[in-house]
C-alpha positions as CSV (number, residue, x, y, z in Angstrom):
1,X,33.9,-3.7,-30.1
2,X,31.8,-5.6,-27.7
3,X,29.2,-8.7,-29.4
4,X,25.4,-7.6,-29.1
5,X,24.0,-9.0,-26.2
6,X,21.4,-11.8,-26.6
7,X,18.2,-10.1,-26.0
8,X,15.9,-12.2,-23.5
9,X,12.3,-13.6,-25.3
10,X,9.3,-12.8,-23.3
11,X,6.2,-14.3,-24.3
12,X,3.1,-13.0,-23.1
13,X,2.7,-13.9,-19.2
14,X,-0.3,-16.0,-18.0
15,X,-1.6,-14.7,-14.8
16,X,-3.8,-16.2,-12.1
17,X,-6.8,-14.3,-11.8
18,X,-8.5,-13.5,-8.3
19,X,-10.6,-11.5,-5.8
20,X,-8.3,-7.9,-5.6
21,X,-5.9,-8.2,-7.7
22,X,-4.2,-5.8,-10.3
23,X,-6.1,-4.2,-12.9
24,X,-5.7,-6.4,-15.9
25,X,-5.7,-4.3,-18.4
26,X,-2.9,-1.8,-17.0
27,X,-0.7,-4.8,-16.1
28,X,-1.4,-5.7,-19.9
29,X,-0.2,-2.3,-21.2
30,X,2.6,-2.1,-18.9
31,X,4.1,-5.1,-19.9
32,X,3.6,-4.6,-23.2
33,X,5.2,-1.3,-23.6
34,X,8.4,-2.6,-21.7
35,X,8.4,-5.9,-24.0
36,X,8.4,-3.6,-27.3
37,X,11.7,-1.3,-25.7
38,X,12.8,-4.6,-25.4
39,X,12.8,-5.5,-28.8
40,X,14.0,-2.5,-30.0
41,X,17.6,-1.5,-30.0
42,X,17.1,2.2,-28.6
43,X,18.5,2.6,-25.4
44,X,16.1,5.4,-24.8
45,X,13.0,3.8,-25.3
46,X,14.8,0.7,-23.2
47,X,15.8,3.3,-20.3
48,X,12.1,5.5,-20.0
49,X,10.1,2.0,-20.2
50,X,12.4,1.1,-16.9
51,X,11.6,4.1,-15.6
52,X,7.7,3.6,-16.2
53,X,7.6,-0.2,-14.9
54,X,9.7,1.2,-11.3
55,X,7.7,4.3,-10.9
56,X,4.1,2.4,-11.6
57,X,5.5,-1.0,-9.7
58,X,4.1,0.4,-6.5
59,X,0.8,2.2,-7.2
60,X,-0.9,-0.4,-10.0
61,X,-5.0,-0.4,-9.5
62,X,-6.4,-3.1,-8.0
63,X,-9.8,-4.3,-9.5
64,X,-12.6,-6.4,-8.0
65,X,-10.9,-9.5,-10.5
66,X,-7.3,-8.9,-11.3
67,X,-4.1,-10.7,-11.9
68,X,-2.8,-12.5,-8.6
69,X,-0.5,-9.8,-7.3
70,X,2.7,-11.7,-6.2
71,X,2.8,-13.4,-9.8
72,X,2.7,-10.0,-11.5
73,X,5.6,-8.8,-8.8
74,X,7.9,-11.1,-9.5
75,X,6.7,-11.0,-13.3
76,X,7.9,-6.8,-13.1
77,X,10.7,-7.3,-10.7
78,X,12.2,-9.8,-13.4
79,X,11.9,-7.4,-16.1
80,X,12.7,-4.3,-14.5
81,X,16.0,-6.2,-13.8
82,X,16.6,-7.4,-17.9
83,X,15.8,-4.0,-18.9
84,X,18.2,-2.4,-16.4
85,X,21.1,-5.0,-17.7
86,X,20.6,-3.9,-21.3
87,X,21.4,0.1,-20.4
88,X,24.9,1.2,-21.0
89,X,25.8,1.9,-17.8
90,X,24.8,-1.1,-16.2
């Protein structure tokens, strides 16, 4: 039998704010949902919030004063990857 893997720690990212950026308060939710499948040890919930944060990557609302884009891309693209390492097939 194969040790747990060390789960990563994400704190709550800061984000720049600007002129046309994302919507703040979906970025907020969307991180947050994939942080708690994080912290749980259910490979479902870890597998569907994957599937949330790469299907929404691409279409997330941009508001008049949102969270600078590229730090929020990189912020996603990060975690998509850390929650694709923890599924069993991966």
């Amino acid at each position: 039998m194969e040790p747990p893997l060390d789960r990563p720690v994400f704190e709550t990212p800061t984000f720049t704010s600007g002129l046309r950026g994302y919507d703040k308060r979906r970025v907020d939710e969307l991180i947050g949902r994939c942080v708690d499948a994080l912290n749980s040890d259910q490979a479902s919930r870890i597998e569907q919030a994957k599937t949330e944060l790469d299907r929404e990557r691409g279409k997330l609302p941009l508001a008049l004063r949102g969270y600078d884009r590229g730090q929020v891309d990189g912020m996603l693209e990060r975690l998509s990857a850390v929650l694709g390492h923890l599924l069993p097939d991966s």
